[in-house]
LOZA-41030 format. One line per field, with one value per residue (C-alpha): residue number from 1; residue in one letter; x, y, z. Coordinates in steps of 0.02 Angstrom, whole numbers. Layout:
LOZA-41030
k [NUM / ...]
r [A / ...]
xx [X / ...]
yy [Y / ...]
zz [Z / ...]
//
This chain:
LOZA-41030
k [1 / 2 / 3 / 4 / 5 / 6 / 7 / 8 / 9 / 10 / 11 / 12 / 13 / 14 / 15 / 16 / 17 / 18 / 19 / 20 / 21 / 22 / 23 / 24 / 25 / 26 / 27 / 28 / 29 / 30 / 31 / 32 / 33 / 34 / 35 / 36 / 37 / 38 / 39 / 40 / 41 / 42 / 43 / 44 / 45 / 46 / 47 / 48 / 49 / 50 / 51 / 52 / 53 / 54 / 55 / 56 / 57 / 58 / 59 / 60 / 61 / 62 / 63 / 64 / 65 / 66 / 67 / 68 / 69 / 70 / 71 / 72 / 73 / 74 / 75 / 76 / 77 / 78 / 79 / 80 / 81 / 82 / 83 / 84 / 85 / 86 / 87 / 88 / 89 / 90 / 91 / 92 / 93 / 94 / 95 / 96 / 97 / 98 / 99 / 100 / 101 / 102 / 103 / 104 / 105 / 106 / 107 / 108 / 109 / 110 / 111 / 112 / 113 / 114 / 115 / 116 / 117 / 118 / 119 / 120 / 121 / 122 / 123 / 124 / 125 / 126 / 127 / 128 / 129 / 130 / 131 / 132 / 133 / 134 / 135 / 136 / 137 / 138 / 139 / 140 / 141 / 142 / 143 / 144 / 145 / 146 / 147 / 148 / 149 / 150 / 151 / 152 / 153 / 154 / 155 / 156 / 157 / 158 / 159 / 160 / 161 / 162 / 163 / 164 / 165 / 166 / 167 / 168 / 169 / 170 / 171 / 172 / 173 / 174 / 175 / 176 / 177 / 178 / 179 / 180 / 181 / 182 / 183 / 184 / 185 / 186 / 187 / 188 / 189 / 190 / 191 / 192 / 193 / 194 / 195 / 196 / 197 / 198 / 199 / 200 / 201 / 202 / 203 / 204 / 205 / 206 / 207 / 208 / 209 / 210 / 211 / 212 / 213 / 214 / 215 / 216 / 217 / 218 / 219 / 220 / 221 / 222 / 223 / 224 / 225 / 226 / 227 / 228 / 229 / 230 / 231 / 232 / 233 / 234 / 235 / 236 / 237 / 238 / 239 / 240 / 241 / 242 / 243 / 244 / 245 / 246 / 247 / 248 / 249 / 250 / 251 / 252 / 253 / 254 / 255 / 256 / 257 / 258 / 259 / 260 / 261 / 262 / 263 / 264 / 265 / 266 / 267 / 268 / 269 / 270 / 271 / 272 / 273 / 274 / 275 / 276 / 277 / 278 / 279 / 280 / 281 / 282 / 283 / 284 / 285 / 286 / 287 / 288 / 289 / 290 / 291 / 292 / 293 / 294 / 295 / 296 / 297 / 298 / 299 / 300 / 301 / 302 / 303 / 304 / 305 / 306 / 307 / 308 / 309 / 310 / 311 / 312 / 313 / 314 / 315 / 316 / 317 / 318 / 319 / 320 / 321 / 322 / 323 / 324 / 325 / 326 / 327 / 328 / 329 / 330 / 331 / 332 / 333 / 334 / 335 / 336 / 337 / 338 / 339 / 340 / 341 / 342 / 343 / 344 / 345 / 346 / 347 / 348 / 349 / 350 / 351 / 352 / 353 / 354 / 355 / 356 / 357 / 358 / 359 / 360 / 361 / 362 / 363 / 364 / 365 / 366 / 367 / 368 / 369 / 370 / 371 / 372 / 373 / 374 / 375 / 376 / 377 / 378 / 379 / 380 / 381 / 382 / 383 / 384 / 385 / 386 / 387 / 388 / 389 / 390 / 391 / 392 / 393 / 394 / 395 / 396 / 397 / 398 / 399 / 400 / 401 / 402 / 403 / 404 / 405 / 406 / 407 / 408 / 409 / 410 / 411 / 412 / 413 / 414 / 415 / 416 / 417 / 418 / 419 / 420 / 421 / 422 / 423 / 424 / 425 / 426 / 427 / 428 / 429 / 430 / 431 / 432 / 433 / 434 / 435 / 436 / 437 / 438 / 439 / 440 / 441 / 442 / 443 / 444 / 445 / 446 / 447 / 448 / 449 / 450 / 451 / 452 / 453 / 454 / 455 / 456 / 457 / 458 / 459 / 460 / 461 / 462 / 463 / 464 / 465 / 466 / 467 / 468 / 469 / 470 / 471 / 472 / 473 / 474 / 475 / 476 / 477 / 478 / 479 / 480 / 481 / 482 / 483 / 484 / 485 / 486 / 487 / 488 / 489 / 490 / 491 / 492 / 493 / 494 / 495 / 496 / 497 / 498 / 499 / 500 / 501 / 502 / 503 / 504 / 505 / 506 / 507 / 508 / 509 / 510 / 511 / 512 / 513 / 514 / 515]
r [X / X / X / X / X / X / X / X / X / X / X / X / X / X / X / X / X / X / X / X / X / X / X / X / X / X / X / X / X / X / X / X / X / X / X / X / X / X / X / X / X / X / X / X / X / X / X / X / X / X / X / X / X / X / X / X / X / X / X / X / X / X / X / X / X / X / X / X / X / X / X / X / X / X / X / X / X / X / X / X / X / X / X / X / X / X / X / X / X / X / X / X / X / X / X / X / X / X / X / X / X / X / X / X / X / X / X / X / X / X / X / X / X / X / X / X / X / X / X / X / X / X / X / X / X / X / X / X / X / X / X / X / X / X / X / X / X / X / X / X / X / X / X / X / X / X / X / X / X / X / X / X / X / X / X / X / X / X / X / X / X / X / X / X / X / X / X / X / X / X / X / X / X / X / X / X / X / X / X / X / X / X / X / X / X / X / X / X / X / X / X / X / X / X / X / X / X / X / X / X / X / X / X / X / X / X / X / X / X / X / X / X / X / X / X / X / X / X / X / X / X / X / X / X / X / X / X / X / X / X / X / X / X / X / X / X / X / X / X / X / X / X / X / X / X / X / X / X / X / X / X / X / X / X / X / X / X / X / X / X / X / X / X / X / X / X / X / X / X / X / X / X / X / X / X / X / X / X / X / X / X / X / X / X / X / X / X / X / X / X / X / X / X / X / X / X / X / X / X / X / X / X / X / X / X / X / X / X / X / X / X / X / X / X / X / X / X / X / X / X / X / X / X / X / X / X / X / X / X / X / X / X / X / X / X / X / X / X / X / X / X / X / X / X / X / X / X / X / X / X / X / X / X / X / X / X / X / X / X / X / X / X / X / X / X / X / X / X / X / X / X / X / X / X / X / X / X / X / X / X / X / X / X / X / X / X / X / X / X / X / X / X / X / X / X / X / X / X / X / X / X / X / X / X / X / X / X / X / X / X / X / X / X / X / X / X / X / X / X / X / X / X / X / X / X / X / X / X / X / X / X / X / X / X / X / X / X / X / X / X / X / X / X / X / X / X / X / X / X / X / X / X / X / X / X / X / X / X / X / X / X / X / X / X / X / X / X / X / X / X / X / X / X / X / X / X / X / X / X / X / X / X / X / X / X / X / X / X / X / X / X / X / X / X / X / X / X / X / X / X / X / X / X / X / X / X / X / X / X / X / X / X / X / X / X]
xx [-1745 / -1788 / -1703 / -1539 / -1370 / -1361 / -1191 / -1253 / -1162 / -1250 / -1409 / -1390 / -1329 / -1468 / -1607 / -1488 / -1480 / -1675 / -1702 / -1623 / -1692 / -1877 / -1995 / -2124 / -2046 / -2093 / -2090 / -2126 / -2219 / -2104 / -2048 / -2094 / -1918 / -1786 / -1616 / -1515 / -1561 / -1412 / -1364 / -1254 / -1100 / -1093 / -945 / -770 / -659 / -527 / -476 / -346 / -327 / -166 / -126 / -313 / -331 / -427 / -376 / -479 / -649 / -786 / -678 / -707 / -568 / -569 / -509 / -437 / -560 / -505 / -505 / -637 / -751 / -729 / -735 / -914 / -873 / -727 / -857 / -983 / -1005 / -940 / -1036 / -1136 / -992 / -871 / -938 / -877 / -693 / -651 / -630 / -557 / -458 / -551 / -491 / -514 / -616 / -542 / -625 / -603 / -704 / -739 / -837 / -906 / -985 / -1025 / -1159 / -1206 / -1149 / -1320 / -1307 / -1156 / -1243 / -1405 / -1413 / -1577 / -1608 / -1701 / -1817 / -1658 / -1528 / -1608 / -1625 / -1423 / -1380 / -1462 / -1402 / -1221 / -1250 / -1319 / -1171 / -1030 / -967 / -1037 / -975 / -1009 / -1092 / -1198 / -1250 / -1285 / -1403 / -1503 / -1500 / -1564 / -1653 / -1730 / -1914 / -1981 / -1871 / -1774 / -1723 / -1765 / -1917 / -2048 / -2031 / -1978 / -1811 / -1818 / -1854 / -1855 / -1931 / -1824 / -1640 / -1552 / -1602 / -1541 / -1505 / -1706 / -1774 / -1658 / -1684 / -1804 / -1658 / -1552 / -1684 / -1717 / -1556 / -1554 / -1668 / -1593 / -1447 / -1562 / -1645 / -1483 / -1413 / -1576 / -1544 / -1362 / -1419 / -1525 / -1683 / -1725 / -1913 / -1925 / -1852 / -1851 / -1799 / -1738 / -1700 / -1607 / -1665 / -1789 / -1810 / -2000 / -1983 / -1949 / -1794 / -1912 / -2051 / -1920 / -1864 / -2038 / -2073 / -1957 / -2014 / -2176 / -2122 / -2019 / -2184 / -2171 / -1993 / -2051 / -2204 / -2161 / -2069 / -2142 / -2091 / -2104 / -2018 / -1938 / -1927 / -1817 / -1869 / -1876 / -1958 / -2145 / -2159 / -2050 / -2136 / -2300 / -2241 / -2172 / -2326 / -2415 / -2276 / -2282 / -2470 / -2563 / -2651 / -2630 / -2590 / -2621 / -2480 / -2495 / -2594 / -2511 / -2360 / -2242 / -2240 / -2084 / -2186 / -2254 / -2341 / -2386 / -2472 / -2483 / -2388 / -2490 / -2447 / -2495 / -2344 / -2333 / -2221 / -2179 / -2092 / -1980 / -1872 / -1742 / -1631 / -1621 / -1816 / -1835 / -1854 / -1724 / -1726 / -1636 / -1635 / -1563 / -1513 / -1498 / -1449 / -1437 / -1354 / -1388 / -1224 / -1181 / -1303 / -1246 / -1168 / -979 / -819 / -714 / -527 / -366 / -192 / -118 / 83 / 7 / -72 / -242 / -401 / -575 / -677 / -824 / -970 / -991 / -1079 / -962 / -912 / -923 / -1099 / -1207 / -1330 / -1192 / -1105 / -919 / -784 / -678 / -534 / -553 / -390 / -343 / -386 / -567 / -620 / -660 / -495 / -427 / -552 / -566 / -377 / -250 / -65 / 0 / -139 / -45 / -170 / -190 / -380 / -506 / -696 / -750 / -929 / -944 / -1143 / -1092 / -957 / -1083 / -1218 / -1092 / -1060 / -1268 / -1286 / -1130 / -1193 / -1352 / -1276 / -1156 / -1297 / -1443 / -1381 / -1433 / -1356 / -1305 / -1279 / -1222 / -1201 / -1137 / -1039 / -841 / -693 / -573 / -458 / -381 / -496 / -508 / -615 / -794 / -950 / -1027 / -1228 / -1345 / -1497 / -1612 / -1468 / -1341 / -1207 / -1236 / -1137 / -1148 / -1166 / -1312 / -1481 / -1486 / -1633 / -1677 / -1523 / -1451 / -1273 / -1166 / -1023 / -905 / -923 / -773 / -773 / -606 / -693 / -855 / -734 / -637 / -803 / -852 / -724 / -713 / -867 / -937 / -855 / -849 / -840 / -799 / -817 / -830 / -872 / -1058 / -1032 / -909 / -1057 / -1203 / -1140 / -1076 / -1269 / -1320 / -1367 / -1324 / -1424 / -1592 / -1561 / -1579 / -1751 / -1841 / -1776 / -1821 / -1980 / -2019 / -2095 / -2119 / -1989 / -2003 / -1965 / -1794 / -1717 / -1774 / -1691 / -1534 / -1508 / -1529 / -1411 / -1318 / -1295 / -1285 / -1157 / -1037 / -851 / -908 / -1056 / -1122 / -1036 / -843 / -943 / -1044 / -984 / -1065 / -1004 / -1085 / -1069 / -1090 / -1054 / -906 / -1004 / -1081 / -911 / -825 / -650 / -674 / -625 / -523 / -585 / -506 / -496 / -585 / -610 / -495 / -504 / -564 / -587 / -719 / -808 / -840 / -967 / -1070 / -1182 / -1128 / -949 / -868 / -864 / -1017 / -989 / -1127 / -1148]
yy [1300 / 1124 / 1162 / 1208 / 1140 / 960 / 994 / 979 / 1155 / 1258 / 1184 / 1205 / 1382 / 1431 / 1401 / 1501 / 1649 / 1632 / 1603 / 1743 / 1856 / 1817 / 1930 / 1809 / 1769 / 1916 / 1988 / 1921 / 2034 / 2174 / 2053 / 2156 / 2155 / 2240 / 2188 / 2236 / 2129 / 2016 / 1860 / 1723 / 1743 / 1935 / 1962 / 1889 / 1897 / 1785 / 1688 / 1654 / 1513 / 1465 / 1347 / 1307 / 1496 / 1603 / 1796 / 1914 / 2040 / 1942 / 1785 / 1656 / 1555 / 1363 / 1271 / 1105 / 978 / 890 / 704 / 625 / 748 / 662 / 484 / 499 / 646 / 547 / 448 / 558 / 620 / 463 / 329 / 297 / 414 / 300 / 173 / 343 / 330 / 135 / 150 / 308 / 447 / 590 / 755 / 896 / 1039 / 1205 / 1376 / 1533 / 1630 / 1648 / 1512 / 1622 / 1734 / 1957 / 1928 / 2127 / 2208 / 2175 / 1960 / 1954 / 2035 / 1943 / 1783 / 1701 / 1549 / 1456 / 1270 / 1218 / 1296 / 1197 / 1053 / 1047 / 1090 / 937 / 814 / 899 / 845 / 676 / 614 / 770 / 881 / 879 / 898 / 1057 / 946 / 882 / 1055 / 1109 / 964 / 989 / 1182 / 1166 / 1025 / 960 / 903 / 1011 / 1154 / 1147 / 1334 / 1286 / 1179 / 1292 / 1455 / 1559 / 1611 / 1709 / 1893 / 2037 / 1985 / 1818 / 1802 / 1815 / 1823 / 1720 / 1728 / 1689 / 1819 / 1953 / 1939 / 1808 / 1838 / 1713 / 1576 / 1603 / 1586 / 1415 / 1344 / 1364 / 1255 / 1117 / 1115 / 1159 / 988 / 899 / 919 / 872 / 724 / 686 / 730 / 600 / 550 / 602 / 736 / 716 / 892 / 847 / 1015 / 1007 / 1124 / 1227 / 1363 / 1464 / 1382 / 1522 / 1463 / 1310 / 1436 / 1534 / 1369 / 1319 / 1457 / 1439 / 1247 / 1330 / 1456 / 1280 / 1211 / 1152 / 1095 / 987 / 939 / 756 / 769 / 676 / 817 / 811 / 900 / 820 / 925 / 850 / 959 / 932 / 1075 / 1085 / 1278 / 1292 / 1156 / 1207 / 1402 / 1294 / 1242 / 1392 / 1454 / 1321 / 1267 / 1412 / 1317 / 1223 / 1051 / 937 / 804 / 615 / 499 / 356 / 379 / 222 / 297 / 413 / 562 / 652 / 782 / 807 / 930 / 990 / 1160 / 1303 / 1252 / 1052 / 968 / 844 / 890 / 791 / 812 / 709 / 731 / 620 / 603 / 417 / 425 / 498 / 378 / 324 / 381 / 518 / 664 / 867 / 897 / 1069 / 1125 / 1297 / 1365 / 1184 / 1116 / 1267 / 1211 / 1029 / 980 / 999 / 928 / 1059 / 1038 / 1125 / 1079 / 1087 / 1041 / 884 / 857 / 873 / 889 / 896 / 1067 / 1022 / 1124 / 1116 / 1219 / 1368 / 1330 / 1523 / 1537 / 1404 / 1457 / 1480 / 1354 / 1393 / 1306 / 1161 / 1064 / 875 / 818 / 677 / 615 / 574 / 435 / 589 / 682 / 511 / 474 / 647 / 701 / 669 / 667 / 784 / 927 / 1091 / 1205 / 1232 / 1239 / 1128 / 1106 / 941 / 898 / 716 / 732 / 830 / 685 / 553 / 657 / 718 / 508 / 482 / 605 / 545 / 355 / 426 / 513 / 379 / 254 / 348 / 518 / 680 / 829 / 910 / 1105 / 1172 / 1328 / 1409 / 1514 / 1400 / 1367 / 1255 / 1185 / 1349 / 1409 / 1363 / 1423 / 1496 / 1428 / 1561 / 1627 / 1734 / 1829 / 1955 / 1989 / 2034 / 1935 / 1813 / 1735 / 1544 / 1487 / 1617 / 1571 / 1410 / 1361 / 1540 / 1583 / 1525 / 1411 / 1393 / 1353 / 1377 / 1223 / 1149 / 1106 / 1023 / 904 / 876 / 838 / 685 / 630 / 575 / 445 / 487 / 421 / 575 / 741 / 884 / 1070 / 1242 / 1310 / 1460 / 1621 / 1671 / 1819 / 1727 / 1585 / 1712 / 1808 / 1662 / 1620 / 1811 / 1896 / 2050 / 2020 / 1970 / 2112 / 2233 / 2153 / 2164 / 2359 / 2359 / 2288 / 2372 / 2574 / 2547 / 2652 / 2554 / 2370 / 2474 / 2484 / 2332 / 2237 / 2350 / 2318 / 2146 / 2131 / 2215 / 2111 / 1952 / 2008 / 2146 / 2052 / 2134 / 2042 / 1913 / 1899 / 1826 / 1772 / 1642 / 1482 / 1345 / 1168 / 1038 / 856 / 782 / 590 / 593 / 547 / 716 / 821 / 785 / 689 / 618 / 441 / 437 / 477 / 604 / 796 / 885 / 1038 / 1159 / 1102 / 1230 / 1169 / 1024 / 1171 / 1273 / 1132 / 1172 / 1324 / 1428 / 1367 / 1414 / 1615 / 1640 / 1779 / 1907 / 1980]
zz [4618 / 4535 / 4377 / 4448 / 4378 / 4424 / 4548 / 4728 / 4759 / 4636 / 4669 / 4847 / 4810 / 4700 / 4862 / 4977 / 4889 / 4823 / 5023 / 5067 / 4924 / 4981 / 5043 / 5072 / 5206 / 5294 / 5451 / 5627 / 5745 / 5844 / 6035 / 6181 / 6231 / 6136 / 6047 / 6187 / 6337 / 6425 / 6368 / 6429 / 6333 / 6381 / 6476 / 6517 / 6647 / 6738 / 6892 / 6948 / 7051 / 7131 / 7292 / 7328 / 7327 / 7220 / 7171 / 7085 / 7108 / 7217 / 7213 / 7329 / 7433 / 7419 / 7563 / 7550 / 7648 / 7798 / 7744 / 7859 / 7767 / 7589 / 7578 / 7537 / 7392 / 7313 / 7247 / 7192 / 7003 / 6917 / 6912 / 6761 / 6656 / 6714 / 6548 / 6444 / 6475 / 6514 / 6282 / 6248 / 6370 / 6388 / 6341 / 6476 / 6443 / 6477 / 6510 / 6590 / 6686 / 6865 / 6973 / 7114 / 6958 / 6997 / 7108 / 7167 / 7316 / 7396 / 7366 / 7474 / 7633 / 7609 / 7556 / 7537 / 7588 / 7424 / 7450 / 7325 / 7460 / 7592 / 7488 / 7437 / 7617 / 7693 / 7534 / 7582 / 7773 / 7725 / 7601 / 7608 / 7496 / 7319 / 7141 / 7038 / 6899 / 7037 / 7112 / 6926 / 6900 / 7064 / 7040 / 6843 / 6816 / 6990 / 6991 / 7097 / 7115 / 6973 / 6883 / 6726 / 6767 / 6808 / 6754 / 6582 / 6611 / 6426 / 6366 / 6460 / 6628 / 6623 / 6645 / 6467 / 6272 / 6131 / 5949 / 5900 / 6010 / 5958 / 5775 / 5652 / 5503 / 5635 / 5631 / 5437 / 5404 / 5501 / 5432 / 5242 / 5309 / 5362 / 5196 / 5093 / 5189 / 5147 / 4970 / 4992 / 5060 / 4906 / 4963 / 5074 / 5071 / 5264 / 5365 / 5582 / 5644 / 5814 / 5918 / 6090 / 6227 / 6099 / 6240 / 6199 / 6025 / 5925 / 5829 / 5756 / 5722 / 5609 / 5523 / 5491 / 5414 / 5288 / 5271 / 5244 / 5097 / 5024 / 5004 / 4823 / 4851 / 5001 / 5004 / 4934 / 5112 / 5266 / 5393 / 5571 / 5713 / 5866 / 6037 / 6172 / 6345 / 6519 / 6605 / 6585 / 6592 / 6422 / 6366 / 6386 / 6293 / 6162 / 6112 / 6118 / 6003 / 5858 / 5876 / 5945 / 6085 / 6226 / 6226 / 6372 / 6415 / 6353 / 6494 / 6423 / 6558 / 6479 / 6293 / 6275 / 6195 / 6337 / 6209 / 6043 / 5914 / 5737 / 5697 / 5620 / 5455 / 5482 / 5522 / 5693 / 5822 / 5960 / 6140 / 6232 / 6377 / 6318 / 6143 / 6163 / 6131 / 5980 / 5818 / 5739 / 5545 / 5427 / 5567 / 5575 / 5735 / 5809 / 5974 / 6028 / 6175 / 6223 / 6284 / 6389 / 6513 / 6541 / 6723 / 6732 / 6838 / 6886 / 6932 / 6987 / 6973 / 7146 / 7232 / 7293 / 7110 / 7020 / 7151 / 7106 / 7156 / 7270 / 7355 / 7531 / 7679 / 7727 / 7916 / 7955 / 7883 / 7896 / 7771 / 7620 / 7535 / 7472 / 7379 / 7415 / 7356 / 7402 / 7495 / 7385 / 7223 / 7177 / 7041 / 6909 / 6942 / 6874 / 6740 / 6663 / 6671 / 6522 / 6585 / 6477 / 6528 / 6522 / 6611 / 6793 / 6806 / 6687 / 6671 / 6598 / 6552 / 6518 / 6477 / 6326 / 6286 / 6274 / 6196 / 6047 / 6050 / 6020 / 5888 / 5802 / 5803 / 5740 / 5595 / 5528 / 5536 / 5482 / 5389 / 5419 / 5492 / 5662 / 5694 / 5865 / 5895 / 6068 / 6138 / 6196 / 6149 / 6057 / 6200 / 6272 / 6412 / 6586 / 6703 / 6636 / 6770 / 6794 / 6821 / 6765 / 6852 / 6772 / 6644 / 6757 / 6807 / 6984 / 7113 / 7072 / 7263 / 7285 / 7295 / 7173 / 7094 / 7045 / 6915 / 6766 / 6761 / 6632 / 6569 / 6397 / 6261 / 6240 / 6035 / 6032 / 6156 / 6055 / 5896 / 5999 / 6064 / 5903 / 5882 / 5689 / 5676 / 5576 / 5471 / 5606 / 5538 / 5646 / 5755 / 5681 / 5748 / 5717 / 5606 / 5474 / 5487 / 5482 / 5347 / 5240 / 5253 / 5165 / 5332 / 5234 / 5098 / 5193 / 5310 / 5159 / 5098 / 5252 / 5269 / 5088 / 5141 / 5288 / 5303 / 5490 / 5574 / 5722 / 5620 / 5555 / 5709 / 5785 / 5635 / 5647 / 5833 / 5827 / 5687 / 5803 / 5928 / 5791 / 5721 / 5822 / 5881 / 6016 / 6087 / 6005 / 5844 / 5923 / 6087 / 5989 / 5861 / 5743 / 5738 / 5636 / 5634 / 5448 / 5376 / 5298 / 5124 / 5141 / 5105 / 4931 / 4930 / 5108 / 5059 / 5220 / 5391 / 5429 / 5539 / 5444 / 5558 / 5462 / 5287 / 5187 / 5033 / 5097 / 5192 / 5071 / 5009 / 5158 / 5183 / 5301 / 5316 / 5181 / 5109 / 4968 / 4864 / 4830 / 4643]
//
């Protein structure tokens, strides 16, 4: 690998395929769960919304609200996003899918009453009607009752599996691109892996143990990984997961890193529950079914004009909440709404706006890399909030603080958001990505490698589900966020989302061809 041909590309090529070649790489112990459990990006449908009304299987009717019953909601949801748009207008995200989710038969007779119910129910009473972004941000990330705060929502006894679980060829695979765009980079003397949202930690465990088989190539490397998590519970498996142990949380309640360790093969990690903390230096960002989870605006073109969807107590039953429209115009609905928006429904999630802003600042001052990959869109979806309970599909308004909420990435978004501060690539659908990156290839030396009948289909099922158009492999896409120095002939700044020529200079986003 350190005598390859002095062009970036074939050096960078020449690790790739060695990568993928590798059996020393190994395998990972069987999970407990299989290939096949749910995931978030499972299933589509639509809804139809028309005249405050929605049509459709399980759908829920929004009523417009009585006037007296707003002026405290027109003002919620804005404030501190407001700084966001007073520069730049602010494209609208658009999805599709259903807000009241497929809750079963047996949700809509019973609906229990959850310490997060109870909690949104008297904040509702207190100051009206509520945004969706603000009901997702109670209902995931709440102190004390948060969903994803306390418990593991992961695996077969959670909620929904990701890419790492399924397979370790996904997280392999990831972590060649970090270290093929380490190289690019000139092999900077330190390298800050900074994952959003790491979920048990599995996807980091994967990349470090390629870092670990790339010993002689980095070992004049200062390495050291970068968590950014705010529930305790996933926390708390994450380090079980990349250390082995247990790690008690920081005393020191003013420093930023609220935990910290040494991985299993001696590099520091570090956790931190915001981005903004992290150092500053030459950084690879990854975030992973990351932005999905964010809070988002939703809003629907009406006769009277565009009116923000809020969540308030349902008048018939007092111990559900139900759909609104708000009677006028709220600051969002004139913040987040271009003029010449063509669609009738739209989701907009400013948290991912100025996060995509962060990373790009980060980038263009600092270098590095960032790779996103999640299920969305590129402009042409509308409405997609929808929940998830013990893989199955779940009504969004029932019992939150014990489901999953999510929403479609907008990509289009993400690529205005970062002011042309940075080279954007994708997205691109996670089997053209995957198998630019030799999936193939490595999934034939650990068959080739493998007698254990058991370990066969396990690595067949989850390639499976990586790759099929049908479930993960068209559900799924990778963006990444690159300085503009990093791609060849990109004197001027500018979209470089569909140029194929400059991608093809980046693992994973251009086609490699196997001899």
């Amino acid at each position: 690998i350190e005598k390859a041909a002095p062009a970036p590309q074939s050096g960078k090529l020449s690790l790739q395929v060695s990568l993928v070649l590798s059996p020393g790489l190994g395998l990972r112990p069987l999970p407990v769960f299989g290939a096949e459990g749910g995931y978030r990006a499972a299933r589509n449908w639509q809804r139809q919304v028309k005249g405050g009304r929605s049509k459709g299987t399980g759908a829920v009717t929004m009523t417009r609200l009585p006037a007296r019953r707003s002026v405290l909601a027109a003002a919620l949801g804005v404030s501190w996003q407001q700084r966001l748009l007073h520069h730049h207008g602010v494209p609208a995200a658009w999805r599709r899918r259903r807000c009241s989710g497929a809750g079963s038969k047996a949700e809509d007779s019973s609906s229990p009453v959850t310490p997060m119910l109870k909690h949104l129910m008297f904040k509702i009473k207190a100051t009206g009607p509520i945004t969706v972004a603000e009901y997702m941000r109670e209902a995931l990330t709440n102190p004390v009752k948060g969903y994803y705060m306390h418990h593991d929502m992961l695996g077969e006894g959670g909620d929904f599996v990701t890419s790492p679980e399924i397979s370790q060829i996904f997280g392999e695979l990831i972590g060649i691109w970090y270290v093929s765009e380490w190289m690019a980079a000139g092999k900077p003397k330190t390298l800050q892996l900074v994952e959003l949202g790491p979920g048990r930690g599995t996807l980091t465990d994967d990349i470090l143990r390629v870092f670990n088989q790339l010993g002689s190539l980095l070992n004049k490397c200062d390495i050291s990984i970068h968590l950014v998590e705010v529930s305790p519970k996933l926390s708390e498996i994450q380090a079980l997961t990349l250390t082995g142990e247990k790690i008690q949380s920081e005393l020191d309640v003013t420093s930023p890193v609220y935990m910290k360790g040494i991985s299993k093969a001696g590099i520091p990690i570090f956790w931190y529950r915001e981005l903004q903390d992290v150092p500053q230096g030459t950084s690879f960002y990854l975030a992973h079914e990351f932005f999905d989870a964010l809070p988002i605006h939703k809003f629907q073109r009406t006769e009277q004009g565009w009116r923000e969807v809020l969540i308030d107590i349902d008048p018939k039953a007092p111990d559900k909440l139900r759909f609104v429209l708000a009677p006028s115009a709220t600051p969002a609905t004139e913040y987040f709404i271009q003029g010449k928006e063509a669609r009738d429904h739209v989701e907009v999630c400013p948290d991912a706006g100025i996060l995509i802003q962060k990373l790009a600042c980060r980038i263009q001052e600092d270098g590095g890399a960032a790779l996103i990959a999640d299920y969305g869109h590129n402009g042409n979806k509308t409405d997609t909030f929808r929940s998830f309970r013990s893989h199955e599909l779940h009504d969004v308004l029932i019992a939150p603080g014990t489901a999953d909420l999510t929403a479609d990435v907008d990509f289009s978004y993400l690529q205005t958001m970062t002011q042309g501060r940075v080279a954007t690539l994708g997205p691109l659908k996670q089997q053209e990505f995957l198998k630019n990156m030799g999936i193939d290839v490595r999934l034939q030396v650990l068959l080739q490698n493998s007698s254990d009948t058991a370990m066969h289909k396990h690595l067949l099922q989850g390639y499976d589900m990586l790759m099929n158009p049908k479930k993960m492999g068209d559900r799924f896409n990778f963006f990444a966020l690159l300085p503009h120095q990093r791609l060849a002939h990109s004197d001027q700044k500018a979209n470089l989302q569909h140029s194929k020529s400059l991608s093809t200079s980046v693992a994973g986003f251009g086609e490699l061809v196997w001899k």
